[in-house]
VEXLUMTOR-752980 format. One record per residue (C-alpha): residue number from 1; residue in one letter; x, y, z. Coordinates in pm, whole numbers, plus 50000, padded with zeros to 5 digits. Each point is the difference from the previous one (the first is absolute). Layout:
BEGIN
(pt NUM; 'A'; (X; Y; Z))
...
//
This chain:
BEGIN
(pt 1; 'X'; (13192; 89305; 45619))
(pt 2; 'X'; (50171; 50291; 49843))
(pt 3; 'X'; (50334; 50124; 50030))
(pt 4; 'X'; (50027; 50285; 50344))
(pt 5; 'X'; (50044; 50326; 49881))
(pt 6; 'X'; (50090; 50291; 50168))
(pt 7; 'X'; (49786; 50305; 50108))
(pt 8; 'X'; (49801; 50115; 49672))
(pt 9; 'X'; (49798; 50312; 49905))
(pt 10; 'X'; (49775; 50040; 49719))
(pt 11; 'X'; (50071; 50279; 49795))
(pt 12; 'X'; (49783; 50104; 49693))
(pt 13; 'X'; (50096; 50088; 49568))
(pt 14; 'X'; (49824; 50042; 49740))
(pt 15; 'X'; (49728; 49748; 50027))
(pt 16; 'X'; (50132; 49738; 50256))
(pt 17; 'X'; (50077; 49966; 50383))
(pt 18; 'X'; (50339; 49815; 50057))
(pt 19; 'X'; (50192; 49864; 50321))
(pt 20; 'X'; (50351; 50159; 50087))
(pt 21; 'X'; (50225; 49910; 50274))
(pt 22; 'X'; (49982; 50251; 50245))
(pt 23; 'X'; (50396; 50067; 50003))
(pt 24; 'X'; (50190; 50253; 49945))
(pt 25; 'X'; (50096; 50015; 49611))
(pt 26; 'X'; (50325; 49889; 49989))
(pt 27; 'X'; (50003; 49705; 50247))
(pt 28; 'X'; (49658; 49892; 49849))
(pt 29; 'X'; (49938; 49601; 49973))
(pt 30; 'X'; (49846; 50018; 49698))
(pt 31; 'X'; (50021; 50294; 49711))
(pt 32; 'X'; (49759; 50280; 49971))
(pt 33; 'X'; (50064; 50333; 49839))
(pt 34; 'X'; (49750; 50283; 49997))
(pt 35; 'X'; (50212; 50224; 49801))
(pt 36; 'X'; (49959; 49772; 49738))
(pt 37; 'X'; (49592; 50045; 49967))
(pt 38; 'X'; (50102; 50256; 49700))
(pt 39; 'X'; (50128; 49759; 49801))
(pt 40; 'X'; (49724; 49726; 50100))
(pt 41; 'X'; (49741; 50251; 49905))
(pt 42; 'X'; (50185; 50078; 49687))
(pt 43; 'X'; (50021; 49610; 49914))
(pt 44; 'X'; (49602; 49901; 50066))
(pt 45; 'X'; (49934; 50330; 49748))
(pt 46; 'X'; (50255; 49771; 49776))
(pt 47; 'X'; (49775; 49687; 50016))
(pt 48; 'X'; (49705; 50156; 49925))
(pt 49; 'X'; (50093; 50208; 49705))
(pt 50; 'X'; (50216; 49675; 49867))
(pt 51; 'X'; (49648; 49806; 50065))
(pt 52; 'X'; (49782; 50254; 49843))
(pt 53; 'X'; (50217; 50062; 49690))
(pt 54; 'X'; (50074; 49596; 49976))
(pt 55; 'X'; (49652; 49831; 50138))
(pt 56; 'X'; (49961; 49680; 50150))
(pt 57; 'X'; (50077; 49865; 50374))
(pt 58; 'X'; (50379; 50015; 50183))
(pt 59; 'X'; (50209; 49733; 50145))
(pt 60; 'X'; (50246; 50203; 50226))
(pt 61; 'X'; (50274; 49856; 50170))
(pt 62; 'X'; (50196; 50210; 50285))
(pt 63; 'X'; (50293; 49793; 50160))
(pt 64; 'X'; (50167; 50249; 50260))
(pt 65; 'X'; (49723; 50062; 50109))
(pt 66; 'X'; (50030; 50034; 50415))
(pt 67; 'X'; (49710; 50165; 50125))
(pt 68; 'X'; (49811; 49922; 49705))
(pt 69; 'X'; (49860; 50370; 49950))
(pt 70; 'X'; (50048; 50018; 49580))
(pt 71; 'X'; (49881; 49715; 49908))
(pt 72; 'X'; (49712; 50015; 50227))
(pt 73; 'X'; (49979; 50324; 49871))
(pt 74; 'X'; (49955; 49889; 49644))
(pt 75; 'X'; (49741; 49721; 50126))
(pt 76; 'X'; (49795; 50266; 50129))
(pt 77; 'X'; (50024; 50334; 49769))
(pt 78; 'X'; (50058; 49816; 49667))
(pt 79; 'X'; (49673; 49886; 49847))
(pt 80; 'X'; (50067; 49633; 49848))
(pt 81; 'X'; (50241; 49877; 50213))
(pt 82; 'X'; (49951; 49608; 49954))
(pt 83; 'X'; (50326; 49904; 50148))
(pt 84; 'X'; (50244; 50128; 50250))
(pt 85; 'X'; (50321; 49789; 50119))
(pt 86; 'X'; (50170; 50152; 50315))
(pt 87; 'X'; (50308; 49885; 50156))
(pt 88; 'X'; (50331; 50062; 50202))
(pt 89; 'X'; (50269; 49780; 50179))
(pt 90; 'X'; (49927; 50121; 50339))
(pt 91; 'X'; (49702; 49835; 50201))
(pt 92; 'X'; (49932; 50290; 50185))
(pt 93; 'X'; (49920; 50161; 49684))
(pt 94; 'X'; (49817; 49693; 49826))
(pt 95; 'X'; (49798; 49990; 50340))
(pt 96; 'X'; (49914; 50389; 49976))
(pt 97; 'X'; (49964; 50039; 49638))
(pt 98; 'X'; (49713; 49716; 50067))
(pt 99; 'X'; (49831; 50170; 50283))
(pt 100; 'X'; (49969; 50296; 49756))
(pt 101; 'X'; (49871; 49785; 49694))
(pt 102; 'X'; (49729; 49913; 50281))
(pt 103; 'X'; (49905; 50307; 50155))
(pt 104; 'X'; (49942; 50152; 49634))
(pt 105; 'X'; (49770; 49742; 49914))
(pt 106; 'X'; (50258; 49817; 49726))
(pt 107; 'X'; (49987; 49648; 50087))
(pt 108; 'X'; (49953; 49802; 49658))
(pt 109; 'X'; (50169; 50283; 49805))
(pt 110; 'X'; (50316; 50047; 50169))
(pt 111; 'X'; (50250; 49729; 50106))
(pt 112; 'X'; (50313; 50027; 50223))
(pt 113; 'X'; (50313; 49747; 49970))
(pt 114; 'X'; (50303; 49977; 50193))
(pt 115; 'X'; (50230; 49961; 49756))
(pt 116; 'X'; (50295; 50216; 49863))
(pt 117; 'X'; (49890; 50195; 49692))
(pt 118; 'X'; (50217; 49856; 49711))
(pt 119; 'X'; (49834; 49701; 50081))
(pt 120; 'X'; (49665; 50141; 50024))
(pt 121; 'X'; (50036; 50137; 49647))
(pt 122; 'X'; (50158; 49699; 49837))
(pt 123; 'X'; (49720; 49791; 50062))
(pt 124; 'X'; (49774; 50235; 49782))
(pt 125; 'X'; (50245; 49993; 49692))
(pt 126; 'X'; (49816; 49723; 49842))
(pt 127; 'X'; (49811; 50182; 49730))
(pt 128; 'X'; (49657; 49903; 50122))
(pt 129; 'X'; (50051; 50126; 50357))
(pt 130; 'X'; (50190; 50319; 49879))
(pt 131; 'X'; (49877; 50336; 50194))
(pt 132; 'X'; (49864; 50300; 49886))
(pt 133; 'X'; (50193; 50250; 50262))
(pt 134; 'X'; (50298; 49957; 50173))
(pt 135; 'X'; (50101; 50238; 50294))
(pt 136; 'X'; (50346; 50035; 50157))
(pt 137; 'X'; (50008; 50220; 50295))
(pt 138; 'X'; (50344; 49903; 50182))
(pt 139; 'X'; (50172; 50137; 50261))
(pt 140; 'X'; (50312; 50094; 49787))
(pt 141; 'X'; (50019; 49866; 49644))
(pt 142; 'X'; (49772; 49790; 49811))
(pt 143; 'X'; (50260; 49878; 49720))
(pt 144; 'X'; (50004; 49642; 50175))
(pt 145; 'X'; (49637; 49980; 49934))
(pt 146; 'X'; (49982; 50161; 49649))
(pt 147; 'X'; (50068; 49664; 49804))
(pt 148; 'X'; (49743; 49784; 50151))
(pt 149; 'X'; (49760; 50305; 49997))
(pt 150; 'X'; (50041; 50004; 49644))
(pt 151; 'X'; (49973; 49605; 49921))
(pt 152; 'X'; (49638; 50044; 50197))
(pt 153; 'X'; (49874; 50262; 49774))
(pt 154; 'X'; (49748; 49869; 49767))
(pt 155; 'X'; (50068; 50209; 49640))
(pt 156; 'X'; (49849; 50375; 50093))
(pt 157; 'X'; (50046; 49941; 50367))
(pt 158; 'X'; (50073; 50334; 50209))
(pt 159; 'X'; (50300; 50004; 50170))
(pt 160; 'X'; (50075; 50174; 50273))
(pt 161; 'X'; (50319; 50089; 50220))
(pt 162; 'X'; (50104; 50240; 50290))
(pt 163; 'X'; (50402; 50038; 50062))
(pt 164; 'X'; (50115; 50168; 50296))
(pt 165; 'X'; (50373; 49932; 50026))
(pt 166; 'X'; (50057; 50378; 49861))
(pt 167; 'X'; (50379; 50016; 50087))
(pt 168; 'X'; (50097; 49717; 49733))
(pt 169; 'X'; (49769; 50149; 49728))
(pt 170; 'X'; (50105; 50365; 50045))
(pt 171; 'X'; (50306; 49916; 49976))
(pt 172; 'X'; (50126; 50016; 50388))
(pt 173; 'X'; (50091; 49689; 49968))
(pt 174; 'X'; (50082; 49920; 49587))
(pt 175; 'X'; (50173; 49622; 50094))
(pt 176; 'X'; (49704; 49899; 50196))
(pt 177; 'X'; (49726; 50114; 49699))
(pt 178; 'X'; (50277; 49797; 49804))
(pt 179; 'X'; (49939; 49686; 50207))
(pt 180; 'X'; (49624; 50060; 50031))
(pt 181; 'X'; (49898; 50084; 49680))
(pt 182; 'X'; (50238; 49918; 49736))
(pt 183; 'X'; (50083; 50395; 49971))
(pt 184; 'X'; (50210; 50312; 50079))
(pt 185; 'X'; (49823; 50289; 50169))
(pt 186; 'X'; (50145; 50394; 50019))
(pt 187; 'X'; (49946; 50232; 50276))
(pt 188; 'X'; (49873; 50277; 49763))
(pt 189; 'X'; (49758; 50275; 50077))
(pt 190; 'X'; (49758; 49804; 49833))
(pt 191; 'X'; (50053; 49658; 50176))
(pt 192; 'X'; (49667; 49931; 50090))
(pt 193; 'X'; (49879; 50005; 49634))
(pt 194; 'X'; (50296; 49813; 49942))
(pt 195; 'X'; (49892; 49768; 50282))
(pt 196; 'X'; (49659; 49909; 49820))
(pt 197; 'X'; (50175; 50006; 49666))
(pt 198; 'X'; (50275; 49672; 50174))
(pt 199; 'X'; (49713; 49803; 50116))
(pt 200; 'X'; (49786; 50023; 49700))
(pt 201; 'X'; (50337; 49906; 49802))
(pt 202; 'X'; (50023; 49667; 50239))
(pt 203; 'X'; (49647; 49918; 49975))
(pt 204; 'X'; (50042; 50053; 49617))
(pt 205; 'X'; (50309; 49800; 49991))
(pt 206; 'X'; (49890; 49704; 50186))
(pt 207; 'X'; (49657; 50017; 49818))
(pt 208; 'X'; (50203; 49945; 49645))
(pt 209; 'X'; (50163; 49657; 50135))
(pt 210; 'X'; (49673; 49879; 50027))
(pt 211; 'X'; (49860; 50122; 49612))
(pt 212; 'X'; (49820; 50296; 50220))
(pt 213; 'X'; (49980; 50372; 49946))
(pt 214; 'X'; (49827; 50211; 50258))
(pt 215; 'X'; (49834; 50345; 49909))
(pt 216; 'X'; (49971; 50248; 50315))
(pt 217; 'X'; (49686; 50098; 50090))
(pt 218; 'X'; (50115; 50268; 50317))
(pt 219; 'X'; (50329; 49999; 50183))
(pt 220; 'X'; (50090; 50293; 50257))
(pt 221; 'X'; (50211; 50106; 50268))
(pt 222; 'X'; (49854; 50097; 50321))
(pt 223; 'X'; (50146; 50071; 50333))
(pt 224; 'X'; (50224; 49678; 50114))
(pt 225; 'X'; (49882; 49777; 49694))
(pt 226; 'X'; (49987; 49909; 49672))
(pt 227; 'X'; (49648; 49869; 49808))
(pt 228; 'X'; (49969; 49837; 49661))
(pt 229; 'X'; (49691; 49850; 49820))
(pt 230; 'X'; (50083; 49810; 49644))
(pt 231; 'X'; (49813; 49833; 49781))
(pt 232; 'X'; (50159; 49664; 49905))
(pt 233; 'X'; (49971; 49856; 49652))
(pt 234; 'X'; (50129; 49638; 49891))
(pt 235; 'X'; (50176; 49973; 49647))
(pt 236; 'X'; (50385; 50005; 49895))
(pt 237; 'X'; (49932; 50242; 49745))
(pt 238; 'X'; (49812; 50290; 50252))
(pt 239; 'X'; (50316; 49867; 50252))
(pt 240; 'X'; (50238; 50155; 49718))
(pt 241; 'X'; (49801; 50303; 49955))
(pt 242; 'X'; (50020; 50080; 50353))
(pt 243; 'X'; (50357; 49939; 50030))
(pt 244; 'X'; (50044; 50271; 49755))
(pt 245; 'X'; (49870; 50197; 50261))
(pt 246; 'X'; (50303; 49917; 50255))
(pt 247; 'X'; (50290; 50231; 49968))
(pt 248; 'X'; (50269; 50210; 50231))
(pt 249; 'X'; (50058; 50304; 50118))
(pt 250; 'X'; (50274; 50220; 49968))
(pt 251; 'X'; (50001; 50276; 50239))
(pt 252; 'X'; (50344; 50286; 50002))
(pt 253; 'X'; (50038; 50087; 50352))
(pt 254; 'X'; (50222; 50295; 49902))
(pt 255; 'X'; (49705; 50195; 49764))
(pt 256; 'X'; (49696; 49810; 50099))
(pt 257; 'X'; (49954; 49864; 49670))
(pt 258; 'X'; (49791; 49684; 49990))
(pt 259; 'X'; (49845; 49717; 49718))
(pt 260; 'X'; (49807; 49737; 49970))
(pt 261; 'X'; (50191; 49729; 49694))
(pt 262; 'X'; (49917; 49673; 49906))
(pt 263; 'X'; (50230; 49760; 50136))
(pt 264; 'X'; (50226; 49975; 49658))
(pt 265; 'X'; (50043; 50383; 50008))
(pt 266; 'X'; (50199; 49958; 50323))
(pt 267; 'X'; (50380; 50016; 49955))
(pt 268; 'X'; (49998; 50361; 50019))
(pt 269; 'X'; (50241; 50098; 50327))
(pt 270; 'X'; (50032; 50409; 49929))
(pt 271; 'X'; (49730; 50221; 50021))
(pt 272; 'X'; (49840; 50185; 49685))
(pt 273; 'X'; (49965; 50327; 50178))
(pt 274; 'X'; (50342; 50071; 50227))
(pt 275; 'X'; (50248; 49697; 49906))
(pt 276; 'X'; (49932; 49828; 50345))
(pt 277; 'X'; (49988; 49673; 50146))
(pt 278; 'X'; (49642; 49827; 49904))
(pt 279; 'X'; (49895; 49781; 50274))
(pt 280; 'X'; (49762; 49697; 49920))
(pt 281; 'X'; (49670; 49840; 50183))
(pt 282; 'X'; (49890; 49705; 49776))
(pt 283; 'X'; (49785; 49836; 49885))
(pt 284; 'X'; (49710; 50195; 50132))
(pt 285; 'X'; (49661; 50046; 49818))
(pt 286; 'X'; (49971; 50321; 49749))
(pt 287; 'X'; (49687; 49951; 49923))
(pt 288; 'X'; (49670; 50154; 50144))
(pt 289; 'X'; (49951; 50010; 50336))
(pt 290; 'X'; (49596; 50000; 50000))
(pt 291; 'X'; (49727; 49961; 49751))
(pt 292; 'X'; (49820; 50270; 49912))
(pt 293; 'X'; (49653; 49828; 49981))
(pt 294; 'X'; (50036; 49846; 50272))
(pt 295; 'X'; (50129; 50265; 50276))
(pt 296; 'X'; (49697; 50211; 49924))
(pt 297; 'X'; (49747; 49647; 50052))
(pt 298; 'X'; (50148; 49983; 50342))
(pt 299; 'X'; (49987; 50365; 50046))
(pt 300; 'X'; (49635; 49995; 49990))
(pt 301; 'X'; (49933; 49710; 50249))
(pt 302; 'X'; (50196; 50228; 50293))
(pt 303; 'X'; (49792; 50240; 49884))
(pt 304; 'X'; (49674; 49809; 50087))
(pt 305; 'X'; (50171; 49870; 50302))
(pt 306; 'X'; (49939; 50113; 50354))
(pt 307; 'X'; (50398; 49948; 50105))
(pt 308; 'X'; (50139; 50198; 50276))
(pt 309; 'X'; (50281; 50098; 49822))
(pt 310; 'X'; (49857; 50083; 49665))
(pt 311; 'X'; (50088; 50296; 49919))
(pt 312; 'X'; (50361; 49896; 50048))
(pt 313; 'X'; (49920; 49705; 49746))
(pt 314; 'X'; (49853; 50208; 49736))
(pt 315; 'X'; (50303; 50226; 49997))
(pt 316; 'X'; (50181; 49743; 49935))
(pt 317; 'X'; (49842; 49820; 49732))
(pt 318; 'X'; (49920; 50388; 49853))
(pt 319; 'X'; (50389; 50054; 50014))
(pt 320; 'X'; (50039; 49663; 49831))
(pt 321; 'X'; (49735; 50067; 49714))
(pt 322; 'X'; (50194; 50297; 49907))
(pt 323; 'X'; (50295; 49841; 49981))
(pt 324; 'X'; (49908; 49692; 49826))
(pt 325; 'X'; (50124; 50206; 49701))
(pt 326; 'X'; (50324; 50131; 50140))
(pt 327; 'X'; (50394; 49943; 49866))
(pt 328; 'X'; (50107; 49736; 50220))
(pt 329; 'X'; (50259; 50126; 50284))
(pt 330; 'X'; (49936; 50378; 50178))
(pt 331; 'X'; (50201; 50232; 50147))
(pt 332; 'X'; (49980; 50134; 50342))
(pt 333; 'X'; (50012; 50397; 50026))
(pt 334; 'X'; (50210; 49952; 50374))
(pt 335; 'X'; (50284; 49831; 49769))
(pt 336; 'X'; (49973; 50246; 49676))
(pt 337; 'X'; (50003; 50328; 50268))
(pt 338; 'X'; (50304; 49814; 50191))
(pt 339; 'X'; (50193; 49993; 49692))
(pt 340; 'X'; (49921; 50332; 49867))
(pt 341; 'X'; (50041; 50179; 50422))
(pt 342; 'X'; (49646; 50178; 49897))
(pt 343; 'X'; (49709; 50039; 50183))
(pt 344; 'X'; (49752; 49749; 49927))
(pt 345; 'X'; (49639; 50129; 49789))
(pt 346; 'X'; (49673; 49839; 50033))
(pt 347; 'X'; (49918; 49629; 49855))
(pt 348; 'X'; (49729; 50255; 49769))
(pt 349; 'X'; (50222; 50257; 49905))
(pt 350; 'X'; (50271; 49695; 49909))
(pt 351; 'X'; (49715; 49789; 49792))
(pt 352; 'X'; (49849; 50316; 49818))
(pt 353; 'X'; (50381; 50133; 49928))
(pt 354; 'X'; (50097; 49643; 49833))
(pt 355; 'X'; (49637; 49967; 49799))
(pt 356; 'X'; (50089; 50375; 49905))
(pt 357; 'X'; (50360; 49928; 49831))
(pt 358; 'X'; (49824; 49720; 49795))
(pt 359; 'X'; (50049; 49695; 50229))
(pt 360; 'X'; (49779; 49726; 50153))
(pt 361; 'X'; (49988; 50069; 50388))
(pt 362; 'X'; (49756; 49809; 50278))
(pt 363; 'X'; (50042; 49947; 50366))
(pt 364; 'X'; (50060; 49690; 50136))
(pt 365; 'X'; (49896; 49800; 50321))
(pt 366; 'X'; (50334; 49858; 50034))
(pt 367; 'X'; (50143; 50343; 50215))
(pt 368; 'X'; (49798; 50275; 50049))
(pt 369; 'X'; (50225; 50225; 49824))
(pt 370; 'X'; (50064; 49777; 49694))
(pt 371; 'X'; (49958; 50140; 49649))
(pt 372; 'X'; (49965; 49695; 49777))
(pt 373; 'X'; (50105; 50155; 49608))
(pt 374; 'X'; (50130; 49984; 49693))
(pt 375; 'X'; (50287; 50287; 50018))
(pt 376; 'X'; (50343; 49852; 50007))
(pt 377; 'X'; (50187; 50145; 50325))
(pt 378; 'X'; (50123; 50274; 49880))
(pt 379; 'X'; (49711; 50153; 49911))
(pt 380; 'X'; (49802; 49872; 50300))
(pt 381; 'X'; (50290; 50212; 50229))
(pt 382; 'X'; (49973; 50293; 49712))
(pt 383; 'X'; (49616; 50049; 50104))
(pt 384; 'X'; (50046; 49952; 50362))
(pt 385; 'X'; (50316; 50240; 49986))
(pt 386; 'X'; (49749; 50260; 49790))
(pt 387; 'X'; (49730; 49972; 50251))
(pt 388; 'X'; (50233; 50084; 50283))
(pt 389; 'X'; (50170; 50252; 49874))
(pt 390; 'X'; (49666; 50173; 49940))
(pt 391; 'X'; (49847; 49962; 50286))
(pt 392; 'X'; (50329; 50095; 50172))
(pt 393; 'X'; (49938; 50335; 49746))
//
């Protein structure tokens, strides 16, 4: 006989029917969070553009997994699917997540354990049970997981990670980041690309121990969380390469001046601009965020998709394909028109002004005002100072 739950209701996304507790959100028994159907969507457009590109079936393990909605999720709106492992520490959860693998018809596919997700992962590190896709979808951060997610990777594996601890990585919090994930964090105008940047840079880090590198596929910012997708690749010679991609920033809170410098470039304490005090977030990835064959692949699945909240999902991955060739780092025009005491022009005008005086310029979906560019600060300020002062004229 199974475990008593409380009251449920069935709610529906994408292509499955799930069981929720019927409670209010924050006392709820056992985890379910509708805002985060976005990034669900966003991750089963993932899977299939990873499958179509790559071929083959999928063995997909999702420890965390409460409610069971992404995995189940996968199951059902992933074609090839051979394999999904579900699990969670609570019983109400295990109890749920299996009253959801039944009602979508999964039985034979999907599998649900009570057993703590380290553990779950560990015993699929021997190399002939290794997984194709991991999932990490915490409540908080998912570096505790990331090593064991990475030992279950077969070589090419998919591996995927949501952080929502944003107070740590944005540098609210720098000492708990520090404890967390190995790292220093700033609270810069740019601290949620800096956010991604710090748990790429951990993943990357703790991928090298184990003769690893890891290649992103899509990472982004959106509302309370943080979403990465990476490729993982075994060898001690691609684990070097990407370590070359690991580096620090150096941001001058005095000018606004920022960098990106590989790790031996770092002694630097005065900034090259005004003579102030450089402050330091290392060892955080410098790299590229997405890959620009692969954004567009998942692009097109939303596009054949029937989501509810599509058009929000296409903007973003539109945003991200244009950026895919960006300078890493962006500047915010609320900061740059703070500094200057100017009124603030248009995200255009700003973007057409910088592409005018020779520079790279795109937006960004990291702030909706963010101009991600090549100009050093100065001349970033000198265009938004121009553009105010004409259309002050």
């Amino acid at each position: 006989m199974g475990l008593a739950l409380p009251p449920l209701r069935k709610v529906f996304e994408g292509e499955v029917a799930i069981l929720v507790p019927d409670e209010p959100q924050p006392t709820r028994s056992v985890f379910y969070n509708p805002r985060m159907e976005v990034s669900r969507d966003i991750a089963v457009c993932c899977l299939r553009a990873y499958r179509r590109l790559r071929g083959g079936s999928l063995s997909i393990a999702e420890p965390l997994t409460a409610s069971g909605i992404r995995g189940i999720r996968y199951a059902k709106e992933v074609e090839g699917v051979r394999e999904l492992l579900l699990s969670d520490v609570s019983p109400l959860a295990v109890e749920l997540a299996r009253r959801n693998v039944e009602l979508n018809g999964l039985i034979g596919v999907a599998s649900v354990e009570m057993v703590e997700a380290n553990k779950l992962l560990a015993s699929r590190s021997a190399p002939s049970l290794r997984l194709d896709v991991v999932d990490l979808d915490p409540f908080g951060s998912p570096a505790p997981f990331i090593e064991s997610a990475l030992r279950a990777l077969r070589d090419g594996g998919l591996l995927m990670a949501t952080a929502t601890d944003a107070p740590p990585l944005c540098g609210i919090y720098p000492r708990v980041a520090e404890r967390r994930y190995g790292a220093r964090s700033l609270n810069v105008e740019y601290c949620h690309e800096l956010a991604v940047r710090l748990l790429l840079g951990h993943v990357a880090s703790t991928a090298a121990r184990l003769d690893m590198a890891i290649h992103p596929l899509l990472s982004y910012a959106l509302q309370h969380h943080y979403r990465i997708c990476v490729k993982v690749e075994a060898g001690a010679s691609k684990a070097d390469e990407c370590l070359n991609k690991l580096g620090a920033l150096k941001h001058c809170f005095s000018c606004g001046h920022r960098e990106l410098v590989p790790l031996v470039d770092l002694p630097a304490k005065m900034c090259p601009i005004c003579g102030g005090r450089i402050a330091v977030a290392s060892p955080i990835w410098r790299g590229a965020l997405v890959d620009p064959s692969f954004v567009p692949a998942v692009h097109e699945e939303l596009a054949r998709s029937s989501f509810r909240h599509k058009k929000l999902e296409l903007r973003l991955t539109s945003t991200l394909i244009e950026e895919a060739e960006a300078p890493p780092l962006h500047f915010t025009l609320d900061e740059a028109c703070r500094r200057l005491k100017c009124s603030q022009p248009s995200l255009a005008e700003v973007v057409m002004g910088l592409r005018s005086a020779g520079f790279k310029a795109y937006r960004t979906h990291f702030h909706a005002k963010g101009v991600k560019t090549d100009a050093a600060v100065q001349d970033f300020l000198y265009v938004i100072w121009r553009l105010a002062k004409q259309g002050a004229g």
